[in-house]
C-alpha positions as CSV (number, residue, x, y, z in Angstrom):
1,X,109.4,55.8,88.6
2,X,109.2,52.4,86.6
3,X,107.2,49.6,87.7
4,X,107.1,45.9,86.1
5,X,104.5,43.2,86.4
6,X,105.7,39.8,88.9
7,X,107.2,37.2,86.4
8,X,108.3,34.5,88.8
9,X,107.9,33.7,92.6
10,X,110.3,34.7,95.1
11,X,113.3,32.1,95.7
12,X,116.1,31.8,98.4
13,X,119.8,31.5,96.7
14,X,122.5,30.0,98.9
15,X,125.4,33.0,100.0
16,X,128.6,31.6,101.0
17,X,128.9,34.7,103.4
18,X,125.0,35.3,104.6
19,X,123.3,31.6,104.0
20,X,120.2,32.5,102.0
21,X,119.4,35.2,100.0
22,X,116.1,36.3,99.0
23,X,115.6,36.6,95.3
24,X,112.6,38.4,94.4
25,X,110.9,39.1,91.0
26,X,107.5,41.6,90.7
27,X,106.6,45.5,91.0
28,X,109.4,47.4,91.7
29,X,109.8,51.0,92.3
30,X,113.2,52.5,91.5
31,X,114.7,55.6,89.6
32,X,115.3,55.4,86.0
33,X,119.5,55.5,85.3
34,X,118.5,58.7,83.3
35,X,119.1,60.1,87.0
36,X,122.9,60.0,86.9
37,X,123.5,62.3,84.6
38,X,122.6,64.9,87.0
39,X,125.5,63.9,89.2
40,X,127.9,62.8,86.0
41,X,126.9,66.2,83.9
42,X,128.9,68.4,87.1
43,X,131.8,65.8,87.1
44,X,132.9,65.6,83.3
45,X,133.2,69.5,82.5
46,X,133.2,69.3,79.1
47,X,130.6,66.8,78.3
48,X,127.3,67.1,77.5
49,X,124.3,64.9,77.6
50,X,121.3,64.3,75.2
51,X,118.6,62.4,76.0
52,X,116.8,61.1,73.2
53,X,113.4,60.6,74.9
54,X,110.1,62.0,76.1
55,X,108.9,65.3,78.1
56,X,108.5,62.6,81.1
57,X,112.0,62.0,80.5
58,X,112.8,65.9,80.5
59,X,111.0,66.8,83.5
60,X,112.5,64.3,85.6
61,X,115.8,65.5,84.7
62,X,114.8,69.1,85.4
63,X,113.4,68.0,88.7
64,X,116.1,66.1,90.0
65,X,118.6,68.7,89.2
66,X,116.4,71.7,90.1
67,X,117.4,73.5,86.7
68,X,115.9,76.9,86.6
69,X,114.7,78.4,83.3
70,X,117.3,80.8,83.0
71,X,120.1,78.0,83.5
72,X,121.8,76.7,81.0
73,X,123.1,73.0,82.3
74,X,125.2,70.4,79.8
75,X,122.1,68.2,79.4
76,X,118.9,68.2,77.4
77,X,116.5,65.9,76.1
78,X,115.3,65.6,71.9
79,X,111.9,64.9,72.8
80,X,110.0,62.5,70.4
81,X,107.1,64.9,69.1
82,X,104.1,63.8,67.4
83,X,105.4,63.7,63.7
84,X,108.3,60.9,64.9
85,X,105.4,58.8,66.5
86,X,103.6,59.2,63.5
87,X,106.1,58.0,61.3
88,X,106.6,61.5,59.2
89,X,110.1,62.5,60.5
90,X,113.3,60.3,59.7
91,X,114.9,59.6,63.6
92,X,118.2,59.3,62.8
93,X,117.9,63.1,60.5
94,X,116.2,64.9,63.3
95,X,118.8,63.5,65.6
96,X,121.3,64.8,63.6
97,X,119.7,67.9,62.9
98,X,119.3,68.7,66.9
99,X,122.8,67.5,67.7
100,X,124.1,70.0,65.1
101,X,122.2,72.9,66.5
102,X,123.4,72.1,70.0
103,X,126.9,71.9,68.7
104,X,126.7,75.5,66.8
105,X,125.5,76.8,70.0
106,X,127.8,75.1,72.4
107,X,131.3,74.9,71.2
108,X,132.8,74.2,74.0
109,X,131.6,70.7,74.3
110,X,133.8,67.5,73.6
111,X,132.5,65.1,74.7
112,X,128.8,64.5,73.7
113,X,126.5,61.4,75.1
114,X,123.8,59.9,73.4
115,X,121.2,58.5,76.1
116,X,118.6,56.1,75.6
117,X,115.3,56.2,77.3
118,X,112.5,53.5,77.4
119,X,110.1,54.7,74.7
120,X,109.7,51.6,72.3
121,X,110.4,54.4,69.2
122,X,113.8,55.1,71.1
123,X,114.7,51.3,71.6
124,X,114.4,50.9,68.1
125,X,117.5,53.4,67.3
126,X,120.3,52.4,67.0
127,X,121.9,55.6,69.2
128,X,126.1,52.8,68.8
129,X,125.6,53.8,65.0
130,X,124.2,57.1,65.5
131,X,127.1,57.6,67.3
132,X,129.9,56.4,65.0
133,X,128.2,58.6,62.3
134,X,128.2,61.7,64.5
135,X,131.8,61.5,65.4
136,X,132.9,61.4,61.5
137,X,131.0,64.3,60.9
138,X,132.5,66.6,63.4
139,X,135.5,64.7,63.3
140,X,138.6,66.5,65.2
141,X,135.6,68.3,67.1
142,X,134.0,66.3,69.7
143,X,133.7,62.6,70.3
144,X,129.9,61.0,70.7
145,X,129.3,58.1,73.0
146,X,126.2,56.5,73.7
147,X,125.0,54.1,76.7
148,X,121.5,53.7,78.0
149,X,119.7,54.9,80.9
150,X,116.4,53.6,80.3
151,X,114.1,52.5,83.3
152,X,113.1,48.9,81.9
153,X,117.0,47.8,81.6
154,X,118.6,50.1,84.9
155,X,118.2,51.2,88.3
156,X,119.2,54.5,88.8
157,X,122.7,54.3,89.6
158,X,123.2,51.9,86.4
159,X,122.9,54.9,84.8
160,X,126.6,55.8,85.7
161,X,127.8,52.3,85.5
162,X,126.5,52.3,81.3
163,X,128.3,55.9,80.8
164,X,131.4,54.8,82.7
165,X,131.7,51.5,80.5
166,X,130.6,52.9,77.5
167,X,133.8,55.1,78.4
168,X,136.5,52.4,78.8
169,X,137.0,51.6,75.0
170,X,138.1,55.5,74.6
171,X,140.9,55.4,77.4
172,X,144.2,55.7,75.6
173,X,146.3,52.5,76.0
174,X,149.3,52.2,78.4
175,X,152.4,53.5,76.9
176,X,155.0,50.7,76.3
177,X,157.2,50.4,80.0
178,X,154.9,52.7,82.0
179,X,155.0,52.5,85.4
180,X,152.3,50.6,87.3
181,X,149.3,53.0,88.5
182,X,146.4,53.0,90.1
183,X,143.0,54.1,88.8
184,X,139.9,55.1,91.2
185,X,136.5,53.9,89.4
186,X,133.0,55.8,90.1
187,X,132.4,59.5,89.9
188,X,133.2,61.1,93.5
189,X,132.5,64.7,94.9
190,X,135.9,67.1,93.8
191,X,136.4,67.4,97.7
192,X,136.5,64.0,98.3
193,X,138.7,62.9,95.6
194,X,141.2,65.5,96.3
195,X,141.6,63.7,99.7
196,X,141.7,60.2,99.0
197,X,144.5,61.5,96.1
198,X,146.5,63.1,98.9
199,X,146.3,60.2,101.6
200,X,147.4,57.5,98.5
201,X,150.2,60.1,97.1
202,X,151.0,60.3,100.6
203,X,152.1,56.8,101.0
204,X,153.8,56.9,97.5
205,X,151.6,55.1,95.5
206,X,151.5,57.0,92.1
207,X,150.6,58.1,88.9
208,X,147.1,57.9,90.4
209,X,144.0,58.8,88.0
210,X,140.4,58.9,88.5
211,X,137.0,57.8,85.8
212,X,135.2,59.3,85.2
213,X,138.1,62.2,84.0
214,X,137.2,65.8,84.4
215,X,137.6,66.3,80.9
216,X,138.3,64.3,77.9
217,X,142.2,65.7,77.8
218,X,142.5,63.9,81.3
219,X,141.3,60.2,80.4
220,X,143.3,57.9,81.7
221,X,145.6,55.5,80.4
222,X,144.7,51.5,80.8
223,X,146.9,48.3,80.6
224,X,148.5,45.4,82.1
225,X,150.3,47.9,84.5
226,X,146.8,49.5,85.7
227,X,145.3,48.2,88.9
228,X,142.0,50.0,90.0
229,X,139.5,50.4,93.0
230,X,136.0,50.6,92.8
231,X,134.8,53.5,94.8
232,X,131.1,52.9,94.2
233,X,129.6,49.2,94.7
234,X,127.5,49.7,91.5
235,X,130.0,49.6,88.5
236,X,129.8,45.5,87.8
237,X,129.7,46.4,83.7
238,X,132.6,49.2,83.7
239,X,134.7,46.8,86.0
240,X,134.3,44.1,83.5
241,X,135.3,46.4,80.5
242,X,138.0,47.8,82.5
243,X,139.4,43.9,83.6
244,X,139.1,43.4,79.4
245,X,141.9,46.3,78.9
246,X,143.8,44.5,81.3
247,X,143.6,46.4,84.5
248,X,143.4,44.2,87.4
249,X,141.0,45.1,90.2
250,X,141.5,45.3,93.5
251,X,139.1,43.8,96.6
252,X,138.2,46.1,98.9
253,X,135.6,47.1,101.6
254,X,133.7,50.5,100.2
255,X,135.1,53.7,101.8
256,X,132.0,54.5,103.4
257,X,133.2,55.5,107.3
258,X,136.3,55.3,108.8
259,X,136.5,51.1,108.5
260,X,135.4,51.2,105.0
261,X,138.4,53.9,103.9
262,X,140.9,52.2,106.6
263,X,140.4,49.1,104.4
264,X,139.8,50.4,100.7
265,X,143.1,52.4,101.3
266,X,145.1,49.5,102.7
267,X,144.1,47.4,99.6
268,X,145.6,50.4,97.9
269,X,148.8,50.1,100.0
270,X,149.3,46.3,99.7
271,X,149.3,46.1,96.2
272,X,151.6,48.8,96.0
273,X,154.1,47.3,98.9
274,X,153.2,50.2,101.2
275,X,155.4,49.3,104.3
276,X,153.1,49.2,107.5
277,X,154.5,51.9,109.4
278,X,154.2,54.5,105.9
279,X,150.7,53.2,105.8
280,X,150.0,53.4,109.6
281,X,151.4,57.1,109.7
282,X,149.1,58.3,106.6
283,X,146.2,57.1,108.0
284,X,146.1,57.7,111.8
285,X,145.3,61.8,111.7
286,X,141.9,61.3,109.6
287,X,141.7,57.7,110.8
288,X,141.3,59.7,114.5
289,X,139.3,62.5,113.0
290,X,136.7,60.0,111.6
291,X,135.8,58.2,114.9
292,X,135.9,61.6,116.8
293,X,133.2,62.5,114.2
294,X,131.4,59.4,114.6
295,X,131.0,59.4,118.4
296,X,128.4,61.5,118.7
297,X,125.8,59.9,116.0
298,X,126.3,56.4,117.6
299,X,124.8,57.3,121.0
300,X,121.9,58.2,118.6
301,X,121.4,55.5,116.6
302,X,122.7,52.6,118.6
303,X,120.4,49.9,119.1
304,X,118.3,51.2,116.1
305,X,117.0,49.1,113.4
306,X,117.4,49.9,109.8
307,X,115.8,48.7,106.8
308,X,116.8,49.2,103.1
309,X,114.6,48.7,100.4
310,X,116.7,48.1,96.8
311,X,117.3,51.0,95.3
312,X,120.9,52.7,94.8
313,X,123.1,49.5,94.9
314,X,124.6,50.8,98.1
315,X,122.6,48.7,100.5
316,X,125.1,46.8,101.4
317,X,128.2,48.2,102.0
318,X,126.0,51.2,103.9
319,X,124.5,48.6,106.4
320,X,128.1,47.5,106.9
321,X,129.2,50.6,108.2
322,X,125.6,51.5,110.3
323,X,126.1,48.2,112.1
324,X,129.9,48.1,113.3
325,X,130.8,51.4,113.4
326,X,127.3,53.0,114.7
327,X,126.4,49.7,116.1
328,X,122.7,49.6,114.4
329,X,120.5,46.4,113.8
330,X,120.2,45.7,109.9
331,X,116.9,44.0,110.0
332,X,116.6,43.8,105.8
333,X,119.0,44.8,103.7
334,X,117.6,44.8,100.0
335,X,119.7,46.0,96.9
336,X,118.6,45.4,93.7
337,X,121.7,43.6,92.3
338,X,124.0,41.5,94.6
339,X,127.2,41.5,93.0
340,X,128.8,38.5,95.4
341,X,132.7,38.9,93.7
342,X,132.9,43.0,94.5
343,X,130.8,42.7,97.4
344,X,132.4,39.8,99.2
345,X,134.2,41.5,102.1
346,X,131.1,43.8,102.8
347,X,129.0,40.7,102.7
348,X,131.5,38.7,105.2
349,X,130.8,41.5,107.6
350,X,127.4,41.8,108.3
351,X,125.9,41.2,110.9
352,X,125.1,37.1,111.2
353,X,121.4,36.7,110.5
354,X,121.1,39.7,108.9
355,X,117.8,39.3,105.6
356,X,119.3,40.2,102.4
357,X,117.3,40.7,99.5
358,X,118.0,40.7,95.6
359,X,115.5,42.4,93.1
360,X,112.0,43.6,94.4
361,X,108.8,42.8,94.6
362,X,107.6,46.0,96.3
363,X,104.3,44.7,97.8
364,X,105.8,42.2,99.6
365,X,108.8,44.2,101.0
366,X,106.1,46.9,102.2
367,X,104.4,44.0,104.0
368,X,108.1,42.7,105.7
369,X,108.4,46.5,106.5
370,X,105.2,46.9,108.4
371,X,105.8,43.8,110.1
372,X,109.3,45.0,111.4
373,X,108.3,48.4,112.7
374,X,112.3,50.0,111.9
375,X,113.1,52.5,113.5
376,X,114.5,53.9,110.0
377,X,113.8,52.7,106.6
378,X,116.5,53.6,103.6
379,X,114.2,53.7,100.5
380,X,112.9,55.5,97.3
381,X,111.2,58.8,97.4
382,X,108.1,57.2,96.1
383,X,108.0,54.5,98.8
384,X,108.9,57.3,101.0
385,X,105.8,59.8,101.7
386,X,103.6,56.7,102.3
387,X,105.8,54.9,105.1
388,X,105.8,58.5,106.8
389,X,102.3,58.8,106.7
390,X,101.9,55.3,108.5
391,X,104.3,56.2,111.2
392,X,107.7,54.8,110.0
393,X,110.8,57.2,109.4
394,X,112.3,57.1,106.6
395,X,115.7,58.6,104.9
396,X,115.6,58.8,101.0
397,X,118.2,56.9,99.2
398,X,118.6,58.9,96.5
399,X,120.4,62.0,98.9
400,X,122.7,59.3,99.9
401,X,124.0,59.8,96.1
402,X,123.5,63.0,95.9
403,X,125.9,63.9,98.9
404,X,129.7,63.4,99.9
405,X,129.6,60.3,101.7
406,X,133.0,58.5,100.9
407,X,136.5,59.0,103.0
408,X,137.4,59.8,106.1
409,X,136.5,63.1,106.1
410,X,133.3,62.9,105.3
411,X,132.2,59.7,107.8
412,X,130.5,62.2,110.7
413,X,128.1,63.9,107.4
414,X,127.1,60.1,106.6
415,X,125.9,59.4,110.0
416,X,124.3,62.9,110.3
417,X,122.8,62.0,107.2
418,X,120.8,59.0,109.1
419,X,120.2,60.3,112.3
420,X,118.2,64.1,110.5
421,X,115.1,61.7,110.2
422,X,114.9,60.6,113.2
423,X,115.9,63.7,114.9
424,X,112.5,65.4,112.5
425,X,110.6,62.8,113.9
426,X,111.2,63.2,117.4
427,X,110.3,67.1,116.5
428,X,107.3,65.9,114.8
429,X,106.1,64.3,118.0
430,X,106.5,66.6,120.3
């Protein structure tokens, strides 16, 4: 958890789509973005992640990922020991030193990333040049990236956003002539990017290619001729480095439930000159699926109301899908970044009246919380345990990461995935 003091009243900011906007600056309460490597490590096979931190910075990683001791998982952390605080031990030699060891030991690694933490001794290395120096010296052998994750600079899903950008310089360039393609942006469950691939291939849109890459023999090529989705709300930076190689983004809903895929796809199809018909007859099977899935889960949470504290950055286009296709009441709806260009459509479709919130001050929120009475609040595991024991339910945001949420497929498992809490309250009760 990270926390900063208040540095400036709360403010109201004009939205185009949702009049004002809450800006809020004090305590907050939010992973560090150390916490994506734990969904990142199991995505890119033959990378490996080193966190150049402290133990705090160790155990949360062993926590979150529930490594046990006999495991041997493709992340670590060089903890900073008494003789670096102390001045007696060069960084950038013990760096090397540890990254050589973990190379003799693990040869099949490629791909190795360098993560900041928060430690003031840590921000003072320069991990770019670290980097640079690491790769000449085991040139031909594995590439070394580095991006940070600390808690004073990221929320928890910028974590992924820094590695994902830090990635775009390294994609090969177009090939001279190459067919236009499409590239899907933010690191998805295997399951669910094998059927997203299938319903685009299915309407002839192709090559199609997917970042973060399994492995570093399947990055992807960028150009002129690339056009990309975001599949996760939360990749402002990695859009912007991906828009500087040329690629052109596409604006879409978020393919959270069967609306949000419907949509994300048909952005797909568009700028491909899918006819409607070829589009129509890809969609309608899982299309059908979805809302048979969802039927069920909206007599349960119907008329609810649903507050999100800022945490994951998926606030928004999540309380989106509760409200039309669940038919929910969004009575806050707090992210900690409000990215107005990729968010635009999600924002257009909230409900009218609906409080959003940019940033946190967390003492505040908790006060507009107990006022509201929800009948489920989205929020961080440390807000969590106390809002249970005062009578609210609550559904941790971080799961919502941690599960296969997007495509059509897996709509029904998102709504399950907000109606367990209530169901353990209503156990709870009786």
């Amino acid at each position: 958890m990270t926390a900063g003091p208040g540095i400036a009243p709360a403010a109201c900011e004009a939205s185009p789509a949702q009049g004002a906007v809450l800006r809020e600056h004090g305590q907050r309460a939010v992973f560090c973005g150390l916490t994506g490597i734990v969904w990142l490590h199991r995505k890119i096979q033959d990378a490996f992640f080193l966190v150049v931190g402290s133990r705090t910075c160790a155990h949360l990683l062993q926590s979150a990922a529930g490594v046990m001791i006999f495991a041997e998982p493709r992340f670590a952390t060089a903890i900073i020991e008494d003789r670096d605080l102390a001045g007696l031990a060069d960084a950038n030699a013990e760096l090397d030193r540890i990254v050589n060891q973990l190379l003799a030991r693990r040869p099949e690694i490629r791909m190795l990333f360098l993560v900041g933490s928060c430690p003031s001794e840590v921000i003072k290395l320069d991990l770019s040049r670290a980097a640079l120096r690491l790769t000449a010296a085991h040139s031909g052998r594995v590439r070394v990236v580095s991006y940070s994750g600390s808690g004073i600079e990221t929320t928890f899903t910028q974590g992924e956003d820094a590695c994902l950008a830090a990635l775009v310089p390294l994609l090969p360039a177009e090939p001279a002539g190459a067919p236009r393609s499409l590239l899907v942006v933010g690191s998805l469950a295997d399951v669910v990017e094998g059927q997203l691939k299938r319903l685009l291939e299915d309407m002839g849109i192709g090559p199609v290619h997917f970042l973060p890459a399994r492995g570093m023999h399947e990055l992807p090529p960028v150009g002129p001729n690339t056009s990309f989705l975001l599949a996760q709300p939360f990749l402002t930076e990695t859009a912007r480095a991906l828009e500087g190689r040329g690629a052109r983004r596409l604006t879409a809903l978020f393919p959270f439930g069967s609306e949000g895929t419907t949509e994300w796809l048909r952005a797909a199809a568009t700028a491909f000159n899918v006819s409607p018909d070829v589009f129509r007859k890809a969609v309608e099977a899982p299309q059908a699926r979805a809302r048979a899935a969802l039927e069920p889960h909206r007599f349960r949470l119907a008329g609810k109301r649903v507050f999100f504290f800022p945490d994951s950055q998926l606030e928004v286009p999540l309380a989106r899908f509760l409200a039309r296709e669940l038919n929910m009441q969004p009575v806050e709806v707090g992210t900690p970044y409000l990215n107005r260009q990729i968010l635009a459509q999600e924002l257009a479709l909230l409900p009218t009246g609906t409080r959003l919130s940019e940033g946190q001050d967390v003492d505040k929120q908790l006060d507009r919380c107990r006022a509201e009475r929800p009948d489920l609040t989205v929020c961080g595991l440390g807000i969590a345990n106390p809002l249970e024991a005062e009578g609210l339910t609550t559904k941790w945001s971080i799961e919502l990461m941690f599960s296969p949420i997007q495509g059509y497929d897996q709509a029904g498992d998102l709504a399950q995935l907000m109606v367990r809490p209530l169901v353990r309250r209503e156990r709870l009760e009786v």
